[in-house]
Each structure stands twice: as structure tokens, then as C-alpha cells.
N, C-alpha and C positions, 0 to 999 in steps of 0.2 A: 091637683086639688089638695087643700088644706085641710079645710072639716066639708061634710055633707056625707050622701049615700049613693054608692057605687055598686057596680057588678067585680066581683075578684075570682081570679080561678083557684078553687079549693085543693091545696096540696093530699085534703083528705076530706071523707065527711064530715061536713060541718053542722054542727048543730046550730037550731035559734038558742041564739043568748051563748053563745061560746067566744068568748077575748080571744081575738088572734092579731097575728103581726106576720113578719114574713120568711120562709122556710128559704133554707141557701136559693133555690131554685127559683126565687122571686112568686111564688103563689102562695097564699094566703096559709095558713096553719096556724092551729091552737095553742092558745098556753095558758097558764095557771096559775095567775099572784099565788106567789109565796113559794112556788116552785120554778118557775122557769127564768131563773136572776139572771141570765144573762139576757135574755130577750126582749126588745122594748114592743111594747102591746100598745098598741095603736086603732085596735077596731072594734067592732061588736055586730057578731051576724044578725042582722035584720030580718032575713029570710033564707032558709038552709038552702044544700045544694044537695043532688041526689046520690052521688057517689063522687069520688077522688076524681079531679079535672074539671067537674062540675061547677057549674058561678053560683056563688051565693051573691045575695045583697048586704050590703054590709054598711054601716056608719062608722064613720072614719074622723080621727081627728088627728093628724100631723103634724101640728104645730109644738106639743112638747110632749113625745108620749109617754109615760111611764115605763121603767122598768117591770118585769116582774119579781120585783122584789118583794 
């Protein structure tokens, strides 16, 4: 999938409205324009998840994601 809204497994809890991309281990994790410059941020939690391993919903867009720069 390129852009839409999916289920991803939460490297941690996720909050709604929290920018995340993906942690070494391939599950979702947060990050922070302006701090996390190596990371490209590719999503936004739609619907949080309840604890770490948990799926959030998330909108995704993959086509060119941003840095967090």
C-alpha cells in the first residue's frame, strides 16, 4: 500500500496524532520533525493502540515521506 489507512503493530504506545515511521524491528514507532533527522515519517495514528505490540490505525503515505528534519 502506498497512501490509505492500515492496522501497524506499535513498537510502543501510540498516541492519536503521533508521526511515526518504522523502528529497526519493522513495527511502527514515533518520531518528532525537528528531532528525529534521520528517520523518514511516513504515517499518522488514526486510532492509538493500548500498549507496546498493540495495532494502532494509522494513515499512511509512502510515496515520498519526509525526513524528520
Amino acid at each position: 500500500m502506498r497512501v490509505g489507512r492500515t492496522k501497524l503493530q506499535g513498537d510502543a504506545n501510540l498516541a492519536k496524532a503521533d508521526m511515526v515511521g518504522t523502528s529497526a524491528d519493522a513495527q511502527a514507532a514515533a518520531y518528532v520533525f525537528g528531532t528525529d533527522t534521520t528517520k523518514h515519517i511516513c504515517g499518522e495514528v488514526y486510532e492509538d493502540n493500548a500498549a507496546a505490540g498493540g495495532y494502532a490505525i494509522v494513515d499512511i503515505n509512502c510515496i515520498n515521506p519526509p525526513r524528520g528534519a
